[in-house]
C-alpha positions in Angstrom: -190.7 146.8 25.4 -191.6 146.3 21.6 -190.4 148.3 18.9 -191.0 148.6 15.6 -188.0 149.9 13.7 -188.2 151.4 10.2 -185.5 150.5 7.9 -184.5 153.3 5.4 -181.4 151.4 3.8 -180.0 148.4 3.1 -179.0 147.2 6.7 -178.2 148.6 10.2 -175.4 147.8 11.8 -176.4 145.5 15.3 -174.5 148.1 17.6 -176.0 150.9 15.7 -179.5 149.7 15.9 -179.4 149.6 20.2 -178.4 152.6 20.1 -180.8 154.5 18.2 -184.0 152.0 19.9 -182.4 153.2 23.2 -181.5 149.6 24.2 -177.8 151.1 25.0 -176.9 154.5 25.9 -174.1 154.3 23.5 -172.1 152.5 21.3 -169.8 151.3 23.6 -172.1 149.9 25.8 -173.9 148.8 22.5 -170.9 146.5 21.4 -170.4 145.4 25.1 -173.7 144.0 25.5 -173.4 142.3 22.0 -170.4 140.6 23.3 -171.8 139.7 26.7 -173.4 137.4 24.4 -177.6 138.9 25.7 -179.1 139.8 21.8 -180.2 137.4 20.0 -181.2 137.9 16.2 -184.1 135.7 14.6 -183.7 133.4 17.8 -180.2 133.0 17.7 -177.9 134.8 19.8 -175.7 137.4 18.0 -172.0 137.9 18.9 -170.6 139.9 15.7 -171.2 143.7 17.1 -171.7 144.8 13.7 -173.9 142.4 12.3 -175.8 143.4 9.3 -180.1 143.8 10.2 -181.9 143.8 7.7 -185.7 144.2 7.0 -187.9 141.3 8.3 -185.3 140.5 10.8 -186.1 140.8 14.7 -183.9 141.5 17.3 -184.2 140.7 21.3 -182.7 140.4 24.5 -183.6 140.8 28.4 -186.5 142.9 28.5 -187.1 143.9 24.4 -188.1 143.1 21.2 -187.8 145.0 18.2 -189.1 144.2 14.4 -187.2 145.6 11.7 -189.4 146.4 8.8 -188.6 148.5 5.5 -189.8 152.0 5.6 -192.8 153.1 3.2 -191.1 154.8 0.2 -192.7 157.8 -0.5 
């Protein structure tokens, strides 16, 4: 699956993001599968849960992909 996520502030937290994408069913299960050590941002794997993503930034794992981009203003 690829994704295209549109950034409306700042960051997104790394949990918060596979949530909302549907990669996790929750948070819980977010943060668990952050720490199982199986999402890797910008090619690097990712074990801080709440990580700060921010535009340009892409984020994977088993079976996804999704590019964070900054949302058109206006």
């Amino acid at each position: 699956m690829n994704e295209t996520f549109e950034l409306r502030s700042e960051y997104i937290a790394l949990c918060d993001l596979l949530k909302i994408c549907g990669i996790a069913d929750s948070g819980g299960a977010a943060k668990h599968r952050v720490a199982e050590g199986g999402i890797r941002v910008d090619g690097q794997v990712e074990l801080r849960k709440t990580c700060k993503i921010r535009a340009g930034q892409k984020v994977s794992g088993e079976g996804f992909i999704i590019d964070v981009v900054a949302a058109n203003a206006g």
